[in-house]
C-alpha positions, 0 to 999 in steps of 0.5 A, a space after each residue: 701271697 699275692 692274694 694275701 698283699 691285695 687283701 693286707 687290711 685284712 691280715 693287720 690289727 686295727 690300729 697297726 703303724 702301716 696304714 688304716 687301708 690297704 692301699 696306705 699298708 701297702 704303700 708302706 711296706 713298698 717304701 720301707 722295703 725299697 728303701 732297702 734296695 728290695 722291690 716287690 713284684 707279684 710272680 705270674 703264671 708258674 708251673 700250674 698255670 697255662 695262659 696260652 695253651 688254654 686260650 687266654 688273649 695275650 693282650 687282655 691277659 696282660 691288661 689284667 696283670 698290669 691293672 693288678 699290679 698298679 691297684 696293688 702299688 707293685 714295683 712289677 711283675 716276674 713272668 714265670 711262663 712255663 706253657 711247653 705245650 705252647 711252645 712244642 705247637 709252634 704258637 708259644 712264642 707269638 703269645 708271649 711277643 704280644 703279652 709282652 708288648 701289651 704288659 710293656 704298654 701297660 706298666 711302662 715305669 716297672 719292672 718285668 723280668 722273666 723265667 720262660 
């Protein structure tokens, strides 16, 4: 879903009443859902994927998800970080203190919940 938000030009018809870009369709749909009182977030990591045991930096890793989600007019991001192995090392904690802190410099008006 992720992929399909930063692409939604894509997935409209030429002359739909969201926006010509995909960035006027995306600030659309934001207004529209959070005048509501619904915000749209883009969830990281998951079951699948393993950020610290595969050796990905903390910090570039956190740059990357909060440039992805100020490009794609995100009201945040869900952290989903299910790196057990990680955790069983010892070394899990440590890299989610430092993403954190970086994702936290890096969107500091959004919201960023967890599911460690």
């Amino acid at each position: 879903m992720a992929l399909i938000w930063a692409s939604a030009y894509e997935f409209f018809a030429q002359g739909n009443s969201f926006g010509n870009s995909t960035q006027e369709i995306q600030k659309t749909l934001r207004a529209k859902y959070n005048e509501a009182g619904i915000k749209i977030m883009v969830s990281a990591f998951g079951s699948t994927e393993f950020p610290t045991s595969a050796g990905m930096d903390p910090h570039v890793c956190a740059q990357k998800l909060g440039k992805f989600v100020k490009e794609n007019n995100l009201d945040g991001a869900d952290i989903d970080w299910e790196d057990n192995e990680a955790m069983v090392r010892g070394d899990g904690e440590a890299w989610l203190i430092n993403f954190t802190k970086t994702l936290r410099a890096e969107l500091p008006e959004h919201i960023i919940s967890f599911a460690p």
